[in-house]
Jmol script that loads the backbone (N, CA, C; Angstrom):
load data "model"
ATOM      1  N   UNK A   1      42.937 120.106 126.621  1.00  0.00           N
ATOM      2  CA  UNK A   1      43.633 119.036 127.313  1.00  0.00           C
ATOM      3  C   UNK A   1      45.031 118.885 126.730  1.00  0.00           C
ATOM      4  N   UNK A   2      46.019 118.450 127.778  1.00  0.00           N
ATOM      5  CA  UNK A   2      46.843 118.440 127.426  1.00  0.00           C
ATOM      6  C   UNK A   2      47.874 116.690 126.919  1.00  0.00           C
ATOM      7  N   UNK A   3      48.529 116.498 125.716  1.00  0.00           N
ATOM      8  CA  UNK A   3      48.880 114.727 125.677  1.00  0.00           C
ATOM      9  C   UNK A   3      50.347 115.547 125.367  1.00  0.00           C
ATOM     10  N   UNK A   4      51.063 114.676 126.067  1.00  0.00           N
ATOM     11  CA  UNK A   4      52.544 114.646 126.277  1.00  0.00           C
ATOM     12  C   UNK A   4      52.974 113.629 124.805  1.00  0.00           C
ATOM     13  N   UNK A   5      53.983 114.155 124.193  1.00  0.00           N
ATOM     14  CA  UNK A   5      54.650 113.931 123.047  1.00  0.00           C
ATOM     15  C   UNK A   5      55.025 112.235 123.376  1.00  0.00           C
ATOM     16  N   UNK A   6      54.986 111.233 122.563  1.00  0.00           N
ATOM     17  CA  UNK A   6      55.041 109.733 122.895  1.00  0.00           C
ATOM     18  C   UNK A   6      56.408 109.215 122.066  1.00  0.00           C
ATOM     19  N   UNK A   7      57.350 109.922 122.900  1.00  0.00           N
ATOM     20  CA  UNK A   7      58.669 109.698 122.436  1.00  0.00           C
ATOM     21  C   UNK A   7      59.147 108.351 121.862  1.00  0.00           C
ATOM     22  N   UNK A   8      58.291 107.329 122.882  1.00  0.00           N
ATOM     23  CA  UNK A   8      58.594 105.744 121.832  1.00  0.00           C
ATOM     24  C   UNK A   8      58.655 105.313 120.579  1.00  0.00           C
ATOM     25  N   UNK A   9      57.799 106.462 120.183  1.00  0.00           N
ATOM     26  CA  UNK A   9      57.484 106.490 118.469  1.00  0.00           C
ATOM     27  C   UNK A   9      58.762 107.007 118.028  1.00  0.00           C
ATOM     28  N   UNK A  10      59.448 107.952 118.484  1.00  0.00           N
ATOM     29  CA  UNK A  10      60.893 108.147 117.522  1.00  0.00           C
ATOM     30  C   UNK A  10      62.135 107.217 117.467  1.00  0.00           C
ATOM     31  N   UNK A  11      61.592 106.126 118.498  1.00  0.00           N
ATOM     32  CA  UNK A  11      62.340 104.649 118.001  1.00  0.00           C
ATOM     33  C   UNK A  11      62.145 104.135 116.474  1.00  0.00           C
ATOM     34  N   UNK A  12      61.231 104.561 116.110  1.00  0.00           N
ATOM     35  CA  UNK A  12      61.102 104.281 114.480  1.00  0.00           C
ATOM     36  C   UNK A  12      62.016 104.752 113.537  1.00  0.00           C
ATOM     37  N   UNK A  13      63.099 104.201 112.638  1.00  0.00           N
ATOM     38  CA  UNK A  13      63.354 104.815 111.549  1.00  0.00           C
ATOM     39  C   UNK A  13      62.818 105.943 110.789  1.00  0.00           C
ATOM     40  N   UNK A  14      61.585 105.833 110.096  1.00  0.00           N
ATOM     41  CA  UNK A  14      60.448 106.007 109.497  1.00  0.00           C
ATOM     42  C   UNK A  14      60.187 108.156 110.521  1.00  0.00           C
ATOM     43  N   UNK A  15      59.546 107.387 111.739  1.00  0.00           N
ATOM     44  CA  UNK A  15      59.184 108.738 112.299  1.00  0.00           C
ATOM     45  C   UNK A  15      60.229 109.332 112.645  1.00  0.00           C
ATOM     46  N   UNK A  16      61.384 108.856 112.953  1.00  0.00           N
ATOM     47  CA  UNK A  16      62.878 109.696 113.399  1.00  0.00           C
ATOM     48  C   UNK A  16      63.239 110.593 111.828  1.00  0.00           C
ATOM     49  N   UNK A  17      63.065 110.484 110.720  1.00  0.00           N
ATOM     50  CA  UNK A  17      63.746 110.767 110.159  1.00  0.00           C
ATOM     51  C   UNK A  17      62.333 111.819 109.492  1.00  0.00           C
ATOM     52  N   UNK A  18      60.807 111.471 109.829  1.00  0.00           N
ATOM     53  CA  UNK A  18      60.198 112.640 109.400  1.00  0.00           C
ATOM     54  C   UNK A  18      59.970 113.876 110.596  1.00  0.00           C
ATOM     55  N   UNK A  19      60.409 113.592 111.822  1.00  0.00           N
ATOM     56  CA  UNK A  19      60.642 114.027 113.058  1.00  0.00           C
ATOM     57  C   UNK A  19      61.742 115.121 112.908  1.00  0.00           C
ATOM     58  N   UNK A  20      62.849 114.963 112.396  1.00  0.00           N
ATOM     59  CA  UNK A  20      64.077 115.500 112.237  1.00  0.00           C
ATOM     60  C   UNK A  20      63.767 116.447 110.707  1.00  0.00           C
ATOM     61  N   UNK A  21      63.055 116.105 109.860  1.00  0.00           N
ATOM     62  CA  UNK A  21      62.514 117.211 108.830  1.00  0.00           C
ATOM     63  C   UNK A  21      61.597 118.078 109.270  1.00  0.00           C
ATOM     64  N   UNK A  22      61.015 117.998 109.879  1.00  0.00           N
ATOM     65  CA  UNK A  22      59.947 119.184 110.683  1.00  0.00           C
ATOM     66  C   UNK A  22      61.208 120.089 111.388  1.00  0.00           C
ATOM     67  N   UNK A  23      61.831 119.133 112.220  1.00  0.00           N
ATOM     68  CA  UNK A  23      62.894 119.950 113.178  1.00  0.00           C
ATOM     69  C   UNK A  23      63.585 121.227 112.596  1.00  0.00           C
ATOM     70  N   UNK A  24      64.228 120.488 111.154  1.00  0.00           N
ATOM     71  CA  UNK A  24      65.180 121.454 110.191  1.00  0.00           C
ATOM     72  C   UNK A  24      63.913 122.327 109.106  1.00  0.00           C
ATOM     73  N   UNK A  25      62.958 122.173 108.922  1.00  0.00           N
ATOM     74  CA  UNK A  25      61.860 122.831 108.414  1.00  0.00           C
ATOM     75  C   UNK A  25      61.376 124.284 109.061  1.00  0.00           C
ATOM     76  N   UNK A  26      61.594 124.171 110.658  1.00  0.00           N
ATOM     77  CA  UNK A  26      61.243 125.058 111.797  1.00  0.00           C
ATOM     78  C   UNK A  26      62.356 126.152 111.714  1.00  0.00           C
ATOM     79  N   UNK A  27      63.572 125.033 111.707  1.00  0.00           N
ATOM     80  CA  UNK A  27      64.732 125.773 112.209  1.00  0.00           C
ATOM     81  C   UNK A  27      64.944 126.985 110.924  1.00  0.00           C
ATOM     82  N   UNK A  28      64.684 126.114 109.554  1.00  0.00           N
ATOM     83  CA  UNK A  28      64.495 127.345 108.626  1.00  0.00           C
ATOM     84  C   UNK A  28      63.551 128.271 108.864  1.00  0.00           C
ATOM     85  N   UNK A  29      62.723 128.012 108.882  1.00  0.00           N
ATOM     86  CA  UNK A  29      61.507 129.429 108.817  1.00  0.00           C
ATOM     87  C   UNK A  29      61.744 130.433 110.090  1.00  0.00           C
ATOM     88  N   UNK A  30      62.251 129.935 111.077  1.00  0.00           N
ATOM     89  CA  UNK A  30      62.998 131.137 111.808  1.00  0.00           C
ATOM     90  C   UNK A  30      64.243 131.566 111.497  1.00  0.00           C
ATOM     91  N   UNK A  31      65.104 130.897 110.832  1.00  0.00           N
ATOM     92  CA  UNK A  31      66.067 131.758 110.695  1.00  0.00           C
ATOM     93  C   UNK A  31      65.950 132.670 108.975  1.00  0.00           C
ATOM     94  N   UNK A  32      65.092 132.413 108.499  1.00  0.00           N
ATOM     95  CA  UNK A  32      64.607 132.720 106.906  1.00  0.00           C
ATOM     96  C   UNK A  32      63.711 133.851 106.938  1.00  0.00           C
ATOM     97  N   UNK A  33      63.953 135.079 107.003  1.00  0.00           N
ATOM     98  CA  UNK A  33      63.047 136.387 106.839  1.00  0.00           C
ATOM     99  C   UNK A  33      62.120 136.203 105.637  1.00  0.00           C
ATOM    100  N   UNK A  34      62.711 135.881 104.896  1.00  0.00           N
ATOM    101  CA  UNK A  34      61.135 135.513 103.689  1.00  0.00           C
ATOM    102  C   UNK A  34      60.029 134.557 104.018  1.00  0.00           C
ATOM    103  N   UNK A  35      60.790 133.532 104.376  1.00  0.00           N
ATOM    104  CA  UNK A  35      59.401 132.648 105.285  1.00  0.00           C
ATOM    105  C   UNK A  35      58.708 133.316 106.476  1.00  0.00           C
ATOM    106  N   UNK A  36      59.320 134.381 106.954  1.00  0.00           N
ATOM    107  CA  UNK A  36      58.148 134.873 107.960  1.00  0.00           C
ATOM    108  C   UNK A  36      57.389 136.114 107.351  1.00  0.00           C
ATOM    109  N   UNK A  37      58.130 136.735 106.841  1.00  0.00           N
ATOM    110  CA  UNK A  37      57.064 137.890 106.340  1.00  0.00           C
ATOM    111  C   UNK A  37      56.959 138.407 104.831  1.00  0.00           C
ATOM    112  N   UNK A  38      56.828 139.252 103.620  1.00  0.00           N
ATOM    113  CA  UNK A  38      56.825 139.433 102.364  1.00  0.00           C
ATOM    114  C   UNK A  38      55.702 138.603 101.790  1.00  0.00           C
ATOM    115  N   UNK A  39      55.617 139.264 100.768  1.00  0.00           N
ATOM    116  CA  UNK A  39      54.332 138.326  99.687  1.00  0.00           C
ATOM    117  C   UNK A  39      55.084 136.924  99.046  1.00  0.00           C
ATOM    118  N   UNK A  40      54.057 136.492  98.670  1.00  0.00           N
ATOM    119  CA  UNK A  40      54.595 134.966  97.940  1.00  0.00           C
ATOM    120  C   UNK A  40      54.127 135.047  96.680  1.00  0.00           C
ATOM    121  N   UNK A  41      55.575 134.831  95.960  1.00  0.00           N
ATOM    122  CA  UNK A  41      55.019 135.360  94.503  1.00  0.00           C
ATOM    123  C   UNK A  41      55.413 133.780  93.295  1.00  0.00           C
ATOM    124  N   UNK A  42      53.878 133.716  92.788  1.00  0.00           N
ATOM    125  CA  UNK A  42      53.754 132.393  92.117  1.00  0.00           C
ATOM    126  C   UNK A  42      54.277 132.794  90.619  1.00  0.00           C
ATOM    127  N   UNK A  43      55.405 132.523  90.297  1.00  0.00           N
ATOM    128  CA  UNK A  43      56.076 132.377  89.528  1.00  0.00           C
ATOM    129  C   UNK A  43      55.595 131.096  87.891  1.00  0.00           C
ATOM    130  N   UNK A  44      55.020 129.830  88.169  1.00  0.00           N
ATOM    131  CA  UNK A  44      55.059 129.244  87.507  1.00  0.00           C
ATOM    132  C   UNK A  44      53.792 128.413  87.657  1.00  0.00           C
ATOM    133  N   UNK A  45      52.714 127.861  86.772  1.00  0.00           N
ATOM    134  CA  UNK A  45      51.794 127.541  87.423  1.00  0.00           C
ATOM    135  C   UNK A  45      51.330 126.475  85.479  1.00  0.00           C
ATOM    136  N   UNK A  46      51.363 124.927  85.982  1.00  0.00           N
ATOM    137  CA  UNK A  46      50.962 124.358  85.139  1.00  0.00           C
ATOM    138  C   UNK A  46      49.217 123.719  85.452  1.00  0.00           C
ATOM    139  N   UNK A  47      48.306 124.167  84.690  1.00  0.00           N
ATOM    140  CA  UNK A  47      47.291 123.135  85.020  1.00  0.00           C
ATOM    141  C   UNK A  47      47.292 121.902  84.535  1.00  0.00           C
ATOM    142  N   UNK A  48      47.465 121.485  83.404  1.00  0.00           N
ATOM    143  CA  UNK A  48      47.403 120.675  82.609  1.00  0.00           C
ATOM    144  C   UNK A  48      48.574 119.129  83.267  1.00  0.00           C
ATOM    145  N   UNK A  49      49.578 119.690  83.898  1.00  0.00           N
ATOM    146  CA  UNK A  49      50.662 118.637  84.846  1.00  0.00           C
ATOM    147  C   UNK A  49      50.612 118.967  86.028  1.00  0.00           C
ATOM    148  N   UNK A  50      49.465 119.868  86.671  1.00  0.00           N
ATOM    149  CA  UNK A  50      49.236 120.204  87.848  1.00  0.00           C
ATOM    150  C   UNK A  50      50.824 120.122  89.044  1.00  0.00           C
ATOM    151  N   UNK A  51      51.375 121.081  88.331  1.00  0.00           N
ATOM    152  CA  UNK A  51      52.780 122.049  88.804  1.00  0.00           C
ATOM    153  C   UNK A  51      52.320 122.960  89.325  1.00  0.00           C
ATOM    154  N   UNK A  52      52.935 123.599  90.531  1.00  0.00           N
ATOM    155  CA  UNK A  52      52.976 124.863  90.734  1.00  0.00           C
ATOM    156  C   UNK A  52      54.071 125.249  91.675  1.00  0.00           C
ATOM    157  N   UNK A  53      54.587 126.230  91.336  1.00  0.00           N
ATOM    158  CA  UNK A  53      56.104 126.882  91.766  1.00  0.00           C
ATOM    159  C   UNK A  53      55.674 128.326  92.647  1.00  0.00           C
ATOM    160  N   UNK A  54      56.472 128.885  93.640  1.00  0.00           N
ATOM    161  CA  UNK A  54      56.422 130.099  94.267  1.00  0.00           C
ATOM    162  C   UNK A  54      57.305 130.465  94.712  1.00  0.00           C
ATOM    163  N   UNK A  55      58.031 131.946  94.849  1.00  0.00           N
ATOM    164  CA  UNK A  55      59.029 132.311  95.634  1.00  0.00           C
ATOM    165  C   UNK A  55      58.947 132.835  96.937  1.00  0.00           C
ATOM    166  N   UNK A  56      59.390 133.012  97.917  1.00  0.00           N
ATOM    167  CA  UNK A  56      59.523 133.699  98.849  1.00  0.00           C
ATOM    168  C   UNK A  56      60.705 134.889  98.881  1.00  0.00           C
ATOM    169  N   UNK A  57      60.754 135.898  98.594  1.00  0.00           N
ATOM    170  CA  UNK A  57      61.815 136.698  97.914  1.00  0.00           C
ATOM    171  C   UNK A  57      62.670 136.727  96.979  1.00  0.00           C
ATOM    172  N   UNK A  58      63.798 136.489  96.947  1.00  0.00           N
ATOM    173  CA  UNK A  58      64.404 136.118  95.760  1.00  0.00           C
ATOM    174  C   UNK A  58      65.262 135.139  95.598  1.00  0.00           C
ATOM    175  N   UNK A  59      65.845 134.315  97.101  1.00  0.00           N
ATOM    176  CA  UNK A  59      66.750 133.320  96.965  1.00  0.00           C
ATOM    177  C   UNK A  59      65.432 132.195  98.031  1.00  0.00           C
ATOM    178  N   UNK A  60      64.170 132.148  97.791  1.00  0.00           N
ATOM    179  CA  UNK A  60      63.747 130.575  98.216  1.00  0.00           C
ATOM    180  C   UNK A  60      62.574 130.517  97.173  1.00  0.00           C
ATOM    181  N   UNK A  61      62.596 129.151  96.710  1.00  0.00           N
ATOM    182  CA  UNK A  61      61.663 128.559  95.622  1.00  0.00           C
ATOM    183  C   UNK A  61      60.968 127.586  96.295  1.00  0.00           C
ATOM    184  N   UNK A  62      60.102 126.839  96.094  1.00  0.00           N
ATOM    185  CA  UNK A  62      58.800 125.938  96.417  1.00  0.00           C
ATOM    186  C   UNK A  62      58.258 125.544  94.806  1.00  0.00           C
ATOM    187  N   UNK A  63      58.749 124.248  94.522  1.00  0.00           N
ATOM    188  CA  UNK A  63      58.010 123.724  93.283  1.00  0.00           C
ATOM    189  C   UNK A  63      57.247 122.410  94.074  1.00  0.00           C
ATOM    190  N   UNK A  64      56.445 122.017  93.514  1.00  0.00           N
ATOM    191  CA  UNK A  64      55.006 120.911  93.908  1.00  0.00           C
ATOM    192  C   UNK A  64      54.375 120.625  93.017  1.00  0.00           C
ATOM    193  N   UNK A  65      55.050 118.814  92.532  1.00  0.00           N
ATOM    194  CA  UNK A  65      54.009 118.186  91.722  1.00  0.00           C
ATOM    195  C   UNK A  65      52.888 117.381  92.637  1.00  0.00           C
ATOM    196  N   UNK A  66      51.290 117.933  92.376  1.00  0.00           N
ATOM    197  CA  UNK A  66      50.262 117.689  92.672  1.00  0.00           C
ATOM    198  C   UNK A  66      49.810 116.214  91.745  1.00  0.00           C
ATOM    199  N   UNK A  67      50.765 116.041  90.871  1.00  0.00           N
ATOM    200  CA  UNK A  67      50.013 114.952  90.264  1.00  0.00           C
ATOM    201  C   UNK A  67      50.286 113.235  90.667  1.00  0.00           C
ATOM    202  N   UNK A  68      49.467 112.384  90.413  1.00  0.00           N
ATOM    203  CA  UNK A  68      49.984 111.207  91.007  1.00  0.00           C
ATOM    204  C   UNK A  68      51.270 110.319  90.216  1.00  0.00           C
ATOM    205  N   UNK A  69      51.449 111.325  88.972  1.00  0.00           N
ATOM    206  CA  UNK A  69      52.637 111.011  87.885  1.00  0.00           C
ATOM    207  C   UNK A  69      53.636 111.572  88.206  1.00  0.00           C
ATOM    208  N   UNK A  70      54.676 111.413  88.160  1.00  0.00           N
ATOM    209  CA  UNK A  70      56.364 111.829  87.925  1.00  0.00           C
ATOM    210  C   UNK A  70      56.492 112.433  86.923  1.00  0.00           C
ATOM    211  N   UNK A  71      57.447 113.342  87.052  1.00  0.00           N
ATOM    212  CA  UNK A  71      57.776 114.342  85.845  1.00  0.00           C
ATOM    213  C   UNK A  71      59.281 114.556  85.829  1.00  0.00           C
ATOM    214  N   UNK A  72      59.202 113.789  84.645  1.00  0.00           N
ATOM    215  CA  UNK A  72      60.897 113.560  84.299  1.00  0.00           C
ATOM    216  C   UNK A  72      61.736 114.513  83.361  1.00  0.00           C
ATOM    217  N   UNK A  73      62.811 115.381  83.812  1.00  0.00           N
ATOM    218  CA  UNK A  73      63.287 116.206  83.254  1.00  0.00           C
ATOM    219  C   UNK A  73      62.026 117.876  82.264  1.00  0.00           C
ATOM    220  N   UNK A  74      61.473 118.070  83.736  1.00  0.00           N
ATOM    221  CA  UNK A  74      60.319 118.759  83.358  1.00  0.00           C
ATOM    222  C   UNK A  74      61.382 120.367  83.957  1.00  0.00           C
ATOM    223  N   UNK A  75      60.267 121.487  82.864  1.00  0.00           N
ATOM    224  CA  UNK A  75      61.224 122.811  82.933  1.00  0.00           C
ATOM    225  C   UNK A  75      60.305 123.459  83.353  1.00  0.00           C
ATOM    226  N   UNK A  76      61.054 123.862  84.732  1.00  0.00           N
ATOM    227  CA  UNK A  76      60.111 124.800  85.584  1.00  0.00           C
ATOM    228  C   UNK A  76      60.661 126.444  84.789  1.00  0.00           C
ATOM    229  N   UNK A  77      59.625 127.538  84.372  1.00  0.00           N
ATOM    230  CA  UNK A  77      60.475 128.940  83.460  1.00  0.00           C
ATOM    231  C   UNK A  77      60.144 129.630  84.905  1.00  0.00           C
ATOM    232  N   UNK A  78      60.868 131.407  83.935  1.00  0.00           N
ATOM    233  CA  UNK A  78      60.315 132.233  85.001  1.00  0.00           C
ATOM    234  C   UNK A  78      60.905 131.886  86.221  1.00  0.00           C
ATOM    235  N   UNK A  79      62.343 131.595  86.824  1.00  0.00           N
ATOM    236  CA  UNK A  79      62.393 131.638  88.225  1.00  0.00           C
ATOM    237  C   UNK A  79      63.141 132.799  88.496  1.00  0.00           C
ATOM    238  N   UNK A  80      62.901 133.268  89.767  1.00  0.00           N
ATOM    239  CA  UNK A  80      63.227 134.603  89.996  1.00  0.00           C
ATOM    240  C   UNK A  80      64.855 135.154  89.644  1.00  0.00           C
ATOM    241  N   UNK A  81      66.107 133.994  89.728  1.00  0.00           N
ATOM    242  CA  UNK A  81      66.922 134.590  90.041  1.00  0.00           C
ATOM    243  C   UNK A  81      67.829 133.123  88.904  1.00  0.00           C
ATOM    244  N   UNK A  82      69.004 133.275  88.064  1.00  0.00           N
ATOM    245  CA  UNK A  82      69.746 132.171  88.081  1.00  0.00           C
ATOM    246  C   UNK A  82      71.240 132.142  88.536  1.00  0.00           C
ATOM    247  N   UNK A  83      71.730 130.845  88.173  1.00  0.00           N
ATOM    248  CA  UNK A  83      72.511 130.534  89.196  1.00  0.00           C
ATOM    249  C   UNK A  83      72.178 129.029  89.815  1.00  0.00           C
ATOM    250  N   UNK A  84      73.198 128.943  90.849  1.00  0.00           N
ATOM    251  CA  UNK A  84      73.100 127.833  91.720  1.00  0.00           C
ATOM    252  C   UNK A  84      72.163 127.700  92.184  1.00  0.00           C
ATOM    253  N   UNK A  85      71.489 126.583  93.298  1.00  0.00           N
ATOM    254  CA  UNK A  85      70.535 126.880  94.140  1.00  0.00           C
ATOM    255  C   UNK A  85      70.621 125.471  94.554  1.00  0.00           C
ATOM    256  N   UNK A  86      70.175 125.227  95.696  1.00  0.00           N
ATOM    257  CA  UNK A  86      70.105 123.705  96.479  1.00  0.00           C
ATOM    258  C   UNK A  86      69.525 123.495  96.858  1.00  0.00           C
ATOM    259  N   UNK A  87      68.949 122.183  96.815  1.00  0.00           N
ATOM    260  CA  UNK A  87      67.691 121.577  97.494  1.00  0.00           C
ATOM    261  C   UNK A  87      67.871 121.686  99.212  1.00  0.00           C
ATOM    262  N   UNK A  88      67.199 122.151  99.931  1.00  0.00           N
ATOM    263  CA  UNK A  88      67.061 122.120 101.146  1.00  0.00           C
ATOM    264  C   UNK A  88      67.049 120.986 101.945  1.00  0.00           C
ATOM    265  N   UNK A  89      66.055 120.116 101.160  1.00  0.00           N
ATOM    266  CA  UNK A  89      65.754 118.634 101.852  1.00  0.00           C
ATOM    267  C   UNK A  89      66.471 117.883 101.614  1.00  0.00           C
ATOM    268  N   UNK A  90      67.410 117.248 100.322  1.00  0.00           N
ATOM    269  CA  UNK A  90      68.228 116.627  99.866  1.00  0.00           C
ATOM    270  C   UNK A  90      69.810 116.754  99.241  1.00  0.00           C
ATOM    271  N   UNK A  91      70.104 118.227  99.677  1.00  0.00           N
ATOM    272  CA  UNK A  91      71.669 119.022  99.578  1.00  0.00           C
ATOM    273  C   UNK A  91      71.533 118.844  98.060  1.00  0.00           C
ATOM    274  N   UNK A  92      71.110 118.504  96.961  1.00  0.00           N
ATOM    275  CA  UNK A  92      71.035 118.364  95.565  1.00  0.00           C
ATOM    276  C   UNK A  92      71.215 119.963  94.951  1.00  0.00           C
ATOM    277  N   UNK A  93      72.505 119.878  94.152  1.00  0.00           N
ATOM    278  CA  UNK A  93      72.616 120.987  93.857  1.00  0.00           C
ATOM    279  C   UNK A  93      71.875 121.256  92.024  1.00  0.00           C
ATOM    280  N   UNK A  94      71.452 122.442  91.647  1.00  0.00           N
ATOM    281  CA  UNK A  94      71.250 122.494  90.561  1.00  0.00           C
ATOM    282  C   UNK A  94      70.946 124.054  90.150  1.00  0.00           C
ATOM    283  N   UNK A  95      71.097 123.911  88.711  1.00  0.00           N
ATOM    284  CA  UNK A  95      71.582 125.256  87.989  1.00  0.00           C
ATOM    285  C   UNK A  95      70.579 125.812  87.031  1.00  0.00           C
ATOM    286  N   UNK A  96      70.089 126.656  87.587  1.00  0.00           N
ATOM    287  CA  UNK A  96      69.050 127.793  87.294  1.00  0.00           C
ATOM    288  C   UNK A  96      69.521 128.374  85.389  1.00  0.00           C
ATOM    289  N   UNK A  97      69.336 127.792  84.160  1.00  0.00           N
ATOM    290  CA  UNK A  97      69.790 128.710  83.251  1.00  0.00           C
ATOM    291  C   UNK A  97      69.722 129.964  83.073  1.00  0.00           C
ATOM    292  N   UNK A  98      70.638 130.694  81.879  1.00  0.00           N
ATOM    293  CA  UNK A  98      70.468 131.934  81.512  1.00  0.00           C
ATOM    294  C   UNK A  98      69.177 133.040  81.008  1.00  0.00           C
ATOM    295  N   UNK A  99      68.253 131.730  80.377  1.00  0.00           N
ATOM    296  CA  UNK A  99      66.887 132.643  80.512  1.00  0.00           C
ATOM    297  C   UNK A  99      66.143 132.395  82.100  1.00  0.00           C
ATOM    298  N   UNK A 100      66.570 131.706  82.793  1.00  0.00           N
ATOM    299  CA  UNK A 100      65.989 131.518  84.314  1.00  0.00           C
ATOM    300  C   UNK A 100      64.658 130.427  83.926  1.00  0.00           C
ATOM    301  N   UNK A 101      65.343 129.446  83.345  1.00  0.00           N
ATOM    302  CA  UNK A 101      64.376 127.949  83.258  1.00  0.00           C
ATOM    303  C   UNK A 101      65.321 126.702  84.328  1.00  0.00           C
ATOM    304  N   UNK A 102      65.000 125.858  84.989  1.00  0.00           N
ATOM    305  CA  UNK A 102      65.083 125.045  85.948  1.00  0.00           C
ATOM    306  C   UNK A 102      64.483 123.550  85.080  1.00  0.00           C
ATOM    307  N   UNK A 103      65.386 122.578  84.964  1.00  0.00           N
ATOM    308  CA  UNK A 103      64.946 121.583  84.539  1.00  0.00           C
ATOM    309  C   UNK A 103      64.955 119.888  85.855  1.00  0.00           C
ATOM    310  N   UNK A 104      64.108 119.532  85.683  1.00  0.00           N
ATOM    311  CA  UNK A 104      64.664 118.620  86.939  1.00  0.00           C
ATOM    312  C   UNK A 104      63.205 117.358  87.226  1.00  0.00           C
ATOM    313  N   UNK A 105      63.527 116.611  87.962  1.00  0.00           N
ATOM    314  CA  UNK A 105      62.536 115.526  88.001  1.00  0.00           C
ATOM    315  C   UNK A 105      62.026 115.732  89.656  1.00  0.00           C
ATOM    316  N   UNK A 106      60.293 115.617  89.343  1.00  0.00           N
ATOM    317  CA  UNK A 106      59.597 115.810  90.658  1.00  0.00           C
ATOM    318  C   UNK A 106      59.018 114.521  90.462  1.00  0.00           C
ATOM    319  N   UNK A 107      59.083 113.976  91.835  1.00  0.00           N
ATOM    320  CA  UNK A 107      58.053 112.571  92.109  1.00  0.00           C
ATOM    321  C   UNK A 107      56.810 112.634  91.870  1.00  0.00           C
ATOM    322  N   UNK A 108      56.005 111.631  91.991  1.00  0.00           N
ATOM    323  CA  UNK A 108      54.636 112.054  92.446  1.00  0.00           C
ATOM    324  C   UNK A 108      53.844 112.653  93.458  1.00  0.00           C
ATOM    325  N   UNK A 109      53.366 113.714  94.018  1.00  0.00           N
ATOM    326  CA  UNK A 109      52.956 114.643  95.081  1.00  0.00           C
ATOM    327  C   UNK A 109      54.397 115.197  95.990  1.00  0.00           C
ATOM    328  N   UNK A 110      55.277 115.439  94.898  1.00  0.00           N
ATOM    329  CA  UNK A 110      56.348 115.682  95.972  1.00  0.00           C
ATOM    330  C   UNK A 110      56.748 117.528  95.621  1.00  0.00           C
ATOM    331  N   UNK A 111      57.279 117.755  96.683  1.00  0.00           N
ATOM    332  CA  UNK A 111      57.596 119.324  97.263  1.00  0.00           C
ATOM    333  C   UNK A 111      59.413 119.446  97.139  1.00  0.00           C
ATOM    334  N   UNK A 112      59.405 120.160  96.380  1.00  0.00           N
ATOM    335  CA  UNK A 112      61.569 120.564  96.285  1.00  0.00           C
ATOM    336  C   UNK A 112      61.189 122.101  97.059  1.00  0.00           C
ATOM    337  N   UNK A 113      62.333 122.177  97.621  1.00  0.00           N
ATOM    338  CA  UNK A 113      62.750 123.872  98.093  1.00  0.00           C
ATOM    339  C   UNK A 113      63.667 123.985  98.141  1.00  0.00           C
ATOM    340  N   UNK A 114      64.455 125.545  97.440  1.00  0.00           N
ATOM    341  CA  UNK A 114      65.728 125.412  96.966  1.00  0.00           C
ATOM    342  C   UNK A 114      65.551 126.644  97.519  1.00  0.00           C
ATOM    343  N   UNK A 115      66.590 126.631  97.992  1.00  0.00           N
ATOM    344  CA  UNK A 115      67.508 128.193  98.261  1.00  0.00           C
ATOM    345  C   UNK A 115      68.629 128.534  97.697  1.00  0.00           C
ATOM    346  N   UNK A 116      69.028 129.794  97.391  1.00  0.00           N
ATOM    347  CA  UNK A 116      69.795 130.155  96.047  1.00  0.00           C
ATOM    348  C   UNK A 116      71.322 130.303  96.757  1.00  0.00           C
ATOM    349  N   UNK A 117      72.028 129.395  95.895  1.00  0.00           N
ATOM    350  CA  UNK A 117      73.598 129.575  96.293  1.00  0.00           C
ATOM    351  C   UNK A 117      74.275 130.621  96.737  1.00  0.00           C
ATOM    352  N   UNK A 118      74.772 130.800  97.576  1.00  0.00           N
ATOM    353  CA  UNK A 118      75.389 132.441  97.678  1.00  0.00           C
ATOM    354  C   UNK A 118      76.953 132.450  97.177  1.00  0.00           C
TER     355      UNK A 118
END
end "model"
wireframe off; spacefill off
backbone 0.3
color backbone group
């Protein structure tokens, strides 16, 4: 069966603005050859602060704190590439060090994706 999209709802602040992250979420993964095809390679993996990091080639990252705690000035190692790199969701720029450690604050259950400066 088919239900027609209930556009009234994007009168909301709230759903307009998680409406418009799906939109630009889409628009990446088609225009992003690593998000459609290649292996996904898990780079960083905490149990103990239930972290876990992955790349999609060499310029997109995926870090995810699973925990219901914040992690303040926490060092993600091991990222594929350093350098620049920017948050996707929030234009936040930040700098990959010379051994390729990433330091930075994740919310609670929250998702960063950075793509690497060119």
């Amino acid at each position: 069966k088919h239900y027609p999209m209930p556009w009234n709802f994007l009168q909301k602040d709230f759903n307009r603005r998680l409406f418009n992250l799906f939109q630009n979420l889409i628009k990446l993964r088609r225009s992003n050859k690593d998000l459609q095809e290649g292996p996904i390679n898990f780079f960083f993996e905490d149990e103990n602060n239930r972290i876990l990091a992955y790349s999609r080639g060499l310029n997109l990252i995926i870090i995810t704190n699973f925990d219901q705690k914040p992690k303040l000035k926490y060092i993600i190692s091991n990222l594929p590439q350093q350098g620049k790199w920017i948050d996707y969701l929030t234009n936040e720029q930040v700098d990959v060090d010379q051994v390729n450690n990433l330091t930075l604050t994740l919310l609670p259950f929250q998702s960063r994706l950075f793509i690497k400066h060119i």
